[in-house]
Structure formats: C-alpha cells, structure tokens
C-alpha positions as CSV (number, residue, x, y, z in Angstrom):
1,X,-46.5,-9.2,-103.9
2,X,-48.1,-6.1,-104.8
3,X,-46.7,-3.8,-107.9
4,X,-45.7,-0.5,-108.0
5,X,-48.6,0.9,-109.3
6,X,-51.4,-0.7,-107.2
7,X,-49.0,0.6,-104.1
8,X,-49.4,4.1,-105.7
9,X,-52.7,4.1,-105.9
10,X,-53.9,2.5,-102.6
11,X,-51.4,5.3,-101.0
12,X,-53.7,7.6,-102.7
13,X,-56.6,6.7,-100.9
14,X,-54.9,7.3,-97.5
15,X,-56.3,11.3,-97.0
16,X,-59.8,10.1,-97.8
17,X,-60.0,7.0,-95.7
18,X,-58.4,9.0,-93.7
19,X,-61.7,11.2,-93.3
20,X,-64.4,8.6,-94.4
21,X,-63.4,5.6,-93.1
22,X,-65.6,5.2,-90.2
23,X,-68.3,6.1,-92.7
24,X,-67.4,3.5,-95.1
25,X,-67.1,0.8,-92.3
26,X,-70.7,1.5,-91.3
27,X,-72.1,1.1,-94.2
28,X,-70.1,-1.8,-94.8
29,X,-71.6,-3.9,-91.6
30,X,-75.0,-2.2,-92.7
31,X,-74.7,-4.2,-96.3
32,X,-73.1,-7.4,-94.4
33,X,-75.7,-8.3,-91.8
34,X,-78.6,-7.4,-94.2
35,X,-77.1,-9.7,-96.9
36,X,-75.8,-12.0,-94.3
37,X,-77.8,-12.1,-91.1
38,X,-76.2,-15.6,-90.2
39,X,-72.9,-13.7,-89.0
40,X,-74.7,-11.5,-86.3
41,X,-74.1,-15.1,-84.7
42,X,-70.4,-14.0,-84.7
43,X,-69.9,-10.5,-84.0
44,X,-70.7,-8.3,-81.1
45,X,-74.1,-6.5,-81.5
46,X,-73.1,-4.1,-78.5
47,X,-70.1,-3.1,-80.0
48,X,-71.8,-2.5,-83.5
49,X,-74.7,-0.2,-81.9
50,X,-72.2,2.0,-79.8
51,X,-70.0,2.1,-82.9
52,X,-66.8,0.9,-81.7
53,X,-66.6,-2.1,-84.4
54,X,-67.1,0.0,-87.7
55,X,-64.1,2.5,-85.9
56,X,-61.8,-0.1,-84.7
57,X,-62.0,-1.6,-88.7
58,X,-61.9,1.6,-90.5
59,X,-58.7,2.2,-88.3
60,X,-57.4,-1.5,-89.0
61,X,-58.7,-0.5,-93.1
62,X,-56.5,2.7,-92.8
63,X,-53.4,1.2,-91.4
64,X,-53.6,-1.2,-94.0
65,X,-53.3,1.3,-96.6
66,X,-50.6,3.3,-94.6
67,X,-48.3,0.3,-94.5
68,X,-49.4,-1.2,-98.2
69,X,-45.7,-1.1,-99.0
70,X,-44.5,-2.7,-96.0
71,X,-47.2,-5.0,-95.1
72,X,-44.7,-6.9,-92.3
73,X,-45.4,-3.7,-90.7
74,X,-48.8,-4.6,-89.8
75,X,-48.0,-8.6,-89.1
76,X,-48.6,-8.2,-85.3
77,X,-51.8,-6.3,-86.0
78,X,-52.7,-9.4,-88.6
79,X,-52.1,-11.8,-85.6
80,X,-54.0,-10.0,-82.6
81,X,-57.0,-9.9,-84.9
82,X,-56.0,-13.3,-86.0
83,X,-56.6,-14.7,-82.3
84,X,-59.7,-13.2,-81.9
85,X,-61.2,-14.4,-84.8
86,X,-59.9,-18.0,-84.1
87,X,-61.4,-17.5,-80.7
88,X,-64.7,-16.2,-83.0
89,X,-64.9,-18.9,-85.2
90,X,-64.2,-17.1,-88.2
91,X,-63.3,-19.0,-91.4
92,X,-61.2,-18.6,-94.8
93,X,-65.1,-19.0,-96.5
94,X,-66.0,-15.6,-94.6
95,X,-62.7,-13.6,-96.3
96,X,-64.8,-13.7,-99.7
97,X,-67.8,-12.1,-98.2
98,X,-65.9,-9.5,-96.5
99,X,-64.0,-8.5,-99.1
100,X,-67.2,-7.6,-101.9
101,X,-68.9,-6.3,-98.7
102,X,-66.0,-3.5,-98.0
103,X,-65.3,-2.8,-102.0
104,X,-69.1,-2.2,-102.6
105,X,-69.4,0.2,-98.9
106,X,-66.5,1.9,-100.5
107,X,-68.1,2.5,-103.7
108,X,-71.1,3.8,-102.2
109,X,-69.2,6.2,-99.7
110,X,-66.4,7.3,-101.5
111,X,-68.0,8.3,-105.0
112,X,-66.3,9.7,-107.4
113,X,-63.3,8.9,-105.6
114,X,-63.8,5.2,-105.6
115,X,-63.0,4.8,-109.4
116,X,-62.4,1.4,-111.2
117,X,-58.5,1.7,-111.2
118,X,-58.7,2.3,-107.5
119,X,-61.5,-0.5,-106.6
120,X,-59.3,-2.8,-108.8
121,X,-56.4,-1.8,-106.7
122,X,-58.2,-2.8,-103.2
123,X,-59.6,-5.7,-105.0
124,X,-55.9,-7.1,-105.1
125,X,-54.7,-5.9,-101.7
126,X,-57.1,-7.2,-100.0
127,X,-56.9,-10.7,-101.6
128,X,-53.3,-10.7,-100.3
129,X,-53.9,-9.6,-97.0
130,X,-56.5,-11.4,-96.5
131,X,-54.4,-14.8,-97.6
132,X,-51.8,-13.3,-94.4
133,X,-54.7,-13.9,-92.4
134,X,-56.5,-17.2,-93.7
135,X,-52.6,-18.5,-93.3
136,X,-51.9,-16.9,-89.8
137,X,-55.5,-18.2,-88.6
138,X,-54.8,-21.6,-90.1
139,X,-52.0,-22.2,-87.7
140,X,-54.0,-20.4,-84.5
141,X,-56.3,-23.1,-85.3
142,X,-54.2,-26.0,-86.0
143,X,-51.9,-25.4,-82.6
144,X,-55.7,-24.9,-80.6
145,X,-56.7,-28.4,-81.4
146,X,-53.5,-30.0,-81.4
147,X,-52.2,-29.1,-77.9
148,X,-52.8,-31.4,-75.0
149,X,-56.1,-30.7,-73.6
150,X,-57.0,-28.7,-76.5
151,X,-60.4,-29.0,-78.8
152,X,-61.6,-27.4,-82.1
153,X,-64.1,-24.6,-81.6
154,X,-66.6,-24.7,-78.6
155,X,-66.3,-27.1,-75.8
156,X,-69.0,-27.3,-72.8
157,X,-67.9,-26.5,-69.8
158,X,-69.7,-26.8,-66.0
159,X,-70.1,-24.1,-63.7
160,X,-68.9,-25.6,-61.0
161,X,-68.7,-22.3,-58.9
162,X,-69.9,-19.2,-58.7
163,X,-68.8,-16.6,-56.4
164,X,-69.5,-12.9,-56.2
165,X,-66.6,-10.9,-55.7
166,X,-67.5,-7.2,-55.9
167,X,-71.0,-5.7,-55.6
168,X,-70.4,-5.6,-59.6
169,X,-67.8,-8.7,-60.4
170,X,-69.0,-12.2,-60.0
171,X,-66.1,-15.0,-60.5
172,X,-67.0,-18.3,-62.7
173,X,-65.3,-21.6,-62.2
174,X,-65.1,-23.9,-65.3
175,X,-64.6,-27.3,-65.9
176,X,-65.2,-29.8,-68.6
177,X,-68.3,-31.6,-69.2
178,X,-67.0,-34.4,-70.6
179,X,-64.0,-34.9,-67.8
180,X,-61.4,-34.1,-70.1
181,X,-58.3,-32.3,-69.7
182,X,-57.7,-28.7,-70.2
183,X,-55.3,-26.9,-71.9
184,X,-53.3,-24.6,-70.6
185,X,-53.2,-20.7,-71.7
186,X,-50.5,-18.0,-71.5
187,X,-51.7,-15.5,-68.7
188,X,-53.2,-12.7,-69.6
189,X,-54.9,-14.7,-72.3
190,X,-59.2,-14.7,-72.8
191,X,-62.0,-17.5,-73.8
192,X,-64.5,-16.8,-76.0
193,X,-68.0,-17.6,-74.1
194,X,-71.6,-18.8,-75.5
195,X,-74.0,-19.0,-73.2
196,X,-77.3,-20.8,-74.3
197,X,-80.1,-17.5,-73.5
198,X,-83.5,-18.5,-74.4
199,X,-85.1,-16.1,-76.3
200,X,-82.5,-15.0,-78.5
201,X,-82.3,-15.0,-82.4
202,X,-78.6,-15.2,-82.6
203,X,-76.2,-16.4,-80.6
204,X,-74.0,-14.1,-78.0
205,X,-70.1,-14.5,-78.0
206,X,-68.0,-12.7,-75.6
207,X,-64.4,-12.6,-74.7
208,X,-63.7,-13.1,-70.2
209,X,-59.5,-12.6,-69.3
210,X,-58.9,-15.9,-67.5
211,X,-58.3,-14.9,-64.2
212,X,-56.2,-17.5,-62.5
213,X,-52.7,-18.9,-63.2
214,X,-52.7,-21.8,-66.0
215,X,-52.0,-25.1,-64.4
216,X,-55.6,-25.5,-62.4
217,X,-58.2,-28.2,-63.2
218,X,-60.5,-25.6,-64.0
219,X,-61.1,-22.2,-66.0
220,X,-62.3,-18.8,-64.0
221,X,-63.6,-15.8,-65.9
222,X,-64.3,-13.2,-63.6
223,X,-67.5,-10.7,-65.0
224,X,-68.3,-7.2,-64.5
225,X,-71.9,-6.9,-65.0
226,X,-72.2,-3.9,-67.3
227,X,-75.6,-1.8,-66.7
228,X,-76.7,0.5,-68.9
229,X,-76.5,4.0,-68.8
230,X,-77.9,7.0,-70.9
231,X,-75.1,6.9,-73.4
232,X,-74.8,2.9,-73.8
233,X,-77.3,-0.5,-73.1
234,X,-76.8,-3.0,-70.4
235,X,-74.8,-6.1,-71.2
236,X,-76.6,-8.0,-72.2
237,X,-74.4,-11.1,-71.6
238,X,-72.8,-9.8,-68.1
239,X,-76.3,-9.6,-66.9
240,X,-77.2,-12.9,-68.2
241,X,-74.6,-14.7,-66.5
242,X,-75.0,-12.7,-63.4
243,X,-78.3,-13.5,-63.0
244,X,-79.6,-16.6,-64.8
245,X,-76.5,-18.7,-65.0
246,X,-76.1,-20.5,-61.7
247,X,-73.8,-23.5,-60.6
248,X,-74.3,-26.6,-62.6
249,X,-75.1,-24.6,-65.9
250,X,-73.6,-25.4,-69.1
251,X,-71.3,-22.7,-71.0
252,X,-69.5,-23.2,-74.2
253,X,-66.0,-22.4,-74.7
254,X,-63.3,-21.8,-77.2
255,X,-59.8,-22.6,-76.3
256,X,-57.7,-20.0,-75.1
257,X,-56.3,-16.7,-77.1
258,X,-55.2,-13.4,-76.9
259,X,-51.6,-11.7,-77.3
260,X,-51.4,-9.4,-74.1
261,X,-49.3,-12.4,-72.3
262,X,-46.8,-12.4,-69.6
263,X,-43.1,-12.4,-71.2
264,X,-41.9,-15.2,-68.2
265,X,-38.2,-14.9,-69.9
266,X,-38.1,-11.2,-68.7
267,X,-36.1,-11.4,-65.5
268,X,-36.8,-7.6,-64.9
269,X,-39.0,-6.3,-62.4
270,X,-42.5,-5.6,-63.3
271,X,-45.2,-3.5,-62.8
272,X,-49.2,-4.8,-63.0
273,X,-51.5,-1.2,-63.2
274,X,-55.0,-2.3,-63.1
275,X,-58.3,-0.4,-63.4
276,X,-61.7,-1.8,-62.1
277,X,-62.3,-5.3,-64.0
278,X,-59.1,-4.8,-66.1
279,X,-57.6,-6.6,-63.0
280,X,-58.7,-10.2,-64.3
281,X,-55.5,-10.6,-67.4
282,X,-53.1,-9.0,-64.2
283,X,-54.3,-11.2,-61.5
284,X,-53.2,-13.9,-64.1
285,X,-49.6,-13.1,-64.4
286,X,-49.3,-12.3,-60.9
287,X,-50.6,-15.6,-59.6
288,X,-48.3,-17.2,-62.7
289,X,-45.6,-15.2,-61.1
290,X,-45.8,-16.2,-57.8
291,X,-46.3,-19.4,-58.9
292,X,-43.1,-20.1,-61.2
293,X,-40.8,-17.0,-60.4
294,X,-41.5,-16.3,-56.7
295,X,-38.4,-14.1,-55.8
296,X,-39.1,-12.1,-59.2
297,X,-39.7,-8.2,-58.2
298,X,-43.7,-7.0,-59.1
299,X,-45.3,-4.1,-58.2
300,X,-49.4,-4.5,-58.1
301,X,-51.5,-1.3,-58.5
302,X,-55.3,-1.4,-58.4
303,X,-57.4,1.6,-59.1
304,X,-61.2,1.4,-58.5
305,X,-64.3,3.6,-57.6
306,X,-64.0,2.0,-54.1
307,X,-63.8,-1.0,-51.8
308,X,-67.6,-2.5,-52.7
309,X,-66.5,-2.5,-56.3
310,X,-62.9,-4.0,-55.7
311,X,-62.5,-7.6,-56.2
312,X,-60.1,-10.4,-55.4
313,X,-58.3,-7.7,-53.0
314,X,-58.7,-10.5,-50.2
315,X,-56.7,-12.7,-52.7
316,X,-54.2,-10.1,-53.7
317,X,-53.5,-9.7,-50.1
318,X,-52.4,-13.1,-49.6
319,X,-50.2,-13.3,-52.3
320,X,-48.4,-10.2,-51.1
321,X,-48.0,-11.8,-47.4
322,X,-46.4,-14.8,-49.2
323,X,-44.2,-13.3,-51.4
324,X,-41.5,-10.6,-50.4
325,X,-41.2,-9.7,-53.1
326,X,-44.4,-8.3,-53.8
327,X,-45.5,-4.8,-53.4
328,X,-49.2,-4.0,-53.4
329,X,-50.9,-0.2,-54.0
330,X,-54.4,0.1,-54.1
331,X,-56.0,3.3,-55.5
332,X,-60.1,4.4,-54.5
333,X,-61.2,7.4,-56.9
334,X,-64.5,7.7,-53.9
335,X,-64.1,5.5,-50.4
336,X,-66.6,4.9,-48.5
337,X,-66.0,5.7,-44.8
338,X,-65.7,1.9,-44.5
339,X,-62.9,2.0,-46.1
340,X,-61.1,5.2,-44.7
341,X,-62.0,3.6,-41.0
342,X,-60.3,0.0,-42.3
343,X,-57.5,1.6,-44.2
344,X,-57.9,-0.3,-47.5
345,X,-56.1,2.0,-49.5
346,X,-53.3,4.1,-50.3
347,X,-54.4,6.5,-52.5
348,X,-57.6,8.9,-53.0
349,X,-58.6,10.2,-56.0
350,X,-56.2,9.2,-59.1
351,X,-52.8,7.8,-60.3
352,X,-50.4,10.4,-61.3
353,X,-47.2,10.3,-61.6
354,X,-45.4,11.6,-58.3
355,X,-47.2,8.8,-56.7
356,X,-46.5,6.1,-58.8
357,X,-43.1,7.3,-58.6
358,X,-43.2,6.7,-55.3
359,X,-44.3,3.5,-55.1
360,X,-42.2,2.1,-58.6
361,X,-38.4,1.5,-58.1
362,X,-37.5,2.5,-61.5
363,X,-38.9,2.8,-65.1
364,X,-36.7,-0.1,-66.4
365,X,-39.0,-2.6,-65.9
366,X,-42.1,-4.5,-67.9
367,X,-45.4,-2.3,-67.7
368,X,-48.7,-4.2,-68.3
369,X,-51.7,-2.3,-68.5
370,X,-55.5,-2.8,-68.5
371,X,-58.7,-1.3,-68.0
372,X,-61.3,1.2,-69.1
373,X,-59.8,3.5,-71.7
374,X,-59.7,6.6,-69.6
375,X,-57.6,5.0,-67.0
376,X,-55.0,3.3,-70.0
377,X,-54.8,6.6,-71.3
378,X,-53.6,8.5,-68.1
379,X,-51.4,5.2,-67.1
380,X,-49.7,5.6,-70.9
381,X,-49.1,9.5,-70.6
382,X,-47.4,9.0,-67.5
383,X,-45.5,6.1,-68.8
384,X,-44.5,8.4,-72.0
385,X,-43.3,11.5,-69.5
386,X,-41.2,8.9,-67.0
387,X,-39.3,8.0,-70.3
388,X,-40.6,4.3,-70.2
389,X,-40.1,2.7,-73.8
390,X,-42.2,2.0,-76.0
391,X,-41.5,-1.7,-76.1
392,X,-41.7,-2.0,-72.4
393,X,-45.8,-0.7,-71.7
394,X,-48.3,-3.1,-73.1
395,X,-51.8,-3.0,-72.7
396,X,-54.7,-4.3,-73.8
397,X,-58.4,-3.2,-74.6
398,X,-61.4,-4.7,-73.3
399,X,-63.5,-4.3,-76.5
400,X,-62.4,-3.1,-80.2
401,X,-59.2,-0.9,-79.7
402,X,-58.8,2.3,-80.6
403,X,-55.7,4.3,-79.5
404,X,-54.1,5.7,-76.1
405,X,-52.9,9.0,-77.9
406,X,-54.7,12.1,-78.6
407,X,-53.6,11.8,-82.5
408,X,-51.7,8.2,-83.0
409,X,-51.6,5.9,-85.4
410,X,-54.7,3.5,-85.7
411,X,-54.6,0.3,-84.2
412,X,-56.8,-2.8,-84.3
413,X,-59.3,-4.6,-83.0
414,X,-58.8,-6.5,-79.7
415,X,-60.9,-8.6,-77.7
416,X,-63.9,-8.4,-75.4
C-alpha cells in the first residue's frame, strides 16, 4: 500500500503529465530501444513511428496517477494490457527495465518539476503497480499453458488454407504442426502472429481477431492488408502474409487472448456494428451464437467502402437464412453500380441514428463494437444520444487505444 504522502505527491504530477506525457513517453521508448534493442523483437515498430504507442502509454501513465488512491479503479485496464503482453511474451524481468527507463524520460522531460521527492514517489508506485501486473500476468500465463490444448508462448501452426475474401481481406486457416489439439478461445478474442520474413533484423508480432467460432480443428485470422498512404507506411506484416505466405507455410502462434469477448450468459438481444475488417471479433460471436444460442435475438450491421472491399458477406448471408432470428444490415459509404444493380445493401453513405433506429428493436440490449476509430466514434455518440448504458457498448481497438470521446478519460493500450 501506498502512504499518504507519496499519494499527495503523485496527484501532484497529474496537471503536468497531463500536458507532457506524450512527450515523456517518447523519450522514454527513445532511451529503451537504444539501451535495449533486443525488445524491438516485442513491440510494434509501426505503432511506435506513427506515435500511437508513446500516446496510448502516456494515457495508461496518466490514469495511473489519476486513480493512485484507488488503484482497483484501474484493475481492468491492468488486465487488458495484461493479456496482450501475455500474448507478447513479456516477462516480470522486463518490469525492472521499464520502470528506470520511464523515471529517467521523466527526469529528462519534466525538469525542474521532476524533483527527488517526486521521482522517489514514482519510484514506489510503480514498483506496486507493476507487482499488479507481474501477478495478473502470472496467472494469464499459467491458465494459457494449463488448459487443454494449450502451450506456453509460440506454437507452429500450418496454413492449411488460404482464401481471399475481399479485394483487401485475405482469410488464413491454421492448424498445428505437430497434430496436437487446440485450445479453445472466448470469441472475440486475438492470436499474437510471427511470421518467419527473411531479411528482417527483429522479429514482427501482430495481433489477428480469430474469426470463427471456437470449437473448430483449426484457427482463421482474417487480414486486411494495410497499404501505405501519405500519412502512414504499408504493413509491413499484412503485406507479407498477403503476398509471400502461401498454403503449407509455417506461422507461430501464441495462445489465445484479449478481453472484448462475447458475455454468452446475457440472454438479451444483441447488436454486432462492424466497420471494414473490425468484422473479424463480430463474425466470432455471431457464428458462437448461432452455434450455442440459436433462437437468441442479434442484429448484424456491416459498414464498408463497398461490396469489393466487404468480406465474409456470402457467409453472413447464410447464417441469416438459417437462423430467424437473425437480422442482417449492411452499410456501403461508395457502391459500385454492381452493387446498386444486385442490391447488396441497405444503406448509402453512413450509420446515423434514425436508421439504426430503424433497424434495432430497442436500446436494451448488448452493443459490441469494432473498427477503424472514426466509425467507433460515431457508433458510440449515437449509442450515448439513444441513452444506451455505459456498461452495455463495448468495443475494442485494433491497435493501441486511445479514446471514443472528444475529451474523456485516458484509456489503455489494446491489441493489434
């Protein structure tokens, strides 16, 4: 436990983290890769250039500091970064590191401001909180190896098939290579991916939704390949799989994680909003759905540019012929004239709330959510203005997380 006055004074630091925390995280992955190169192995270089890493930790740094007197508050941030760091490989002998990394980026940043008492202070806090997460971690681990099917960090896997679904998603089917079982996952739930790219000097992890219901012989991760544009570089793993990794390849996987999972004891209806490839956790707990509570009420909605870039639909379709049950809304910001002369979708332009309105029953029901952050952002305004609770919208970032509203609280980093 923390005392009184070490409380005080990390509550003191809130206005200036408050201002210089993205500055302080910077520097701090500036000091750690240069002193320790080795973990470039671990995190994403993508999200490190574009800046979305050093944000999504000064806002995890911030909160921390917020809710120093409470730190329960922050438990379920602790465990969503817990999973991906299980997923990640990351260790109790990294903690250490990390913690003289951040202390000596904020002495360097903060000046002045960053005095003994108050290094001292931070020093402390972050020995405890960082014991929350070695602990939390510890059991993420220990329940990953433990469970039937389950293995301790990466496991080969076989691409047994690959099949383009989009012009710009490409589906993966995995299975063991050494003809074990598989655990199952929670849908909704990601693997952390290393593909073998000749060439590199560190390895590449990313995190791929799982894309099917649990129960199959086989994992599918369902990729958008990610091109670059002016304002960002290409992905550099999407466009290696895409292109270079073929049926019959080799993949290494980590067991399953990830919090944004299906609550199967909810007998409510629910509602699945999905934006281009933030489709993949949502096709998950629809299959799982149709699969286990079949006479359950869902309502599918799947915005995307048009109907060259929309996968799975073919699949979706199905389900909704099979189950009653099911009501499915599809969404094209720009169709192509195929698609107005097939009729493929239901809406032009965006969601907004009349419509969805009109094609929800009611707001008392569960709201998942995924996709890029523009979209999550409209989908949680409209949630906000229908009088949906809080409790009852959950989403989930494909990347570092930041926040849905205009001037909220921080949050912290999820997967992708």
């Amino acid at each position: 436990m923390l005392n009184e006055q070490t409380i005080r004074i990390i509550k003191s630091t809130v206005p200036v983290l408050e201002s210089k925390g993205t500055e302080v995280t910077k520097r701090f992955y500036e000091i750690l890769f240069t002193e320790h190169p080795e973990l470039l192995n671990v995190f994403n270089h993508a999200n490190q250039k574009q800046g979305r890493q050093p944000t999504a930790l000064a806002n995890a740094v911030y909160a921390a500091a917020v809710h120093i007197d409470n730190l329960a508050a922050i438990l379920p941030v602790v465990k969503q970064i817990g999973h991906k760091h299980r997923s990640l490989g990351v260790k109790p002998e990294h903690y250490p590191i990390v913690g003289r990394t951040l202390l000596t980026a904020m002495r360097e940043v903060l000046g002045e401001a960053a005095t003994d008492e108050v290094l001292q202070a931070w020093e402390t806090a972050y020995g405890i909180i960082a014991d929350a997460f070695i602990g939390v971690e510890a059991e993420m681990y220990d329940q990953a190896e433990r469970q039937t099917g389950g293995w301790e960090g990466f496991r080969a896997f076989r691409v047994d098939r690959k099949q383009k679904e989009s012009s710009v998603i490409t589906s993966f089917y995995l299975v063991p290579l050494d003809g074990g079982a598989i655990a199952s996952f929670e849908p909704g739930q990601y693997v952390s991916v290393k593909p073998e790219m000749p060439g590199e000097t560190y390895t590449h992890i990313r995190q791929y939704s799982l894309s099917d219901a649990p129960g199959k012989p086989y994992y599918r991760i369902s990729v958008k390949r990610e091109d670059g544009a002016p304002d960002r570089p290409s992905g550099k793993v999407s466009v290696f799989l895409h292109e270079h990794v073929n049926e019959g390849d080799t993949l290494w996987l980590t067991a399953s994680a990830g919090d944004f999972t299906l609550d199967l004891s909810d007998p409510r209806p629910v509602v699945l909003l999905s934006g281009g490839v933030g489709l993949t956790p949502l096709l998950s707990m629809l299959k799982t759905i149709g699969e286990t509570a079949p006479d359950r009420q869902v309502t599918f909605i799947h915005a995307a540019l048009n109907g060259e870039t929309h996968a799975m639909r073919a699949e979706v379709e199905e389900l909704a012929r099979k189950h009653p049950g099911l009501s499915y809304h599809v969404c094209y910001q720009s169709p192509t004239a195929a698609d107005r002369a097939e009729r493929t979708f239901h809406k032009e332009g965006y969601i907004d709330l009349e419509w969805l309105q009109s094609v929800v029953p009611s707001p008392d029901a569960a709201f998942y959510f995924c996709g890029p952050v523009p979209f999550m952002k409209t989908v949680n305004r409209m949630l906000q203005a229908w009088g949906v609770r809080q409790e009852d919208a959950r989403y989930e970032f494909f990347g570092p997380a930041g926040s849905l509203e205009e001037a909220g609280e921080p949050t912290a980093p999820a997967h992708r």
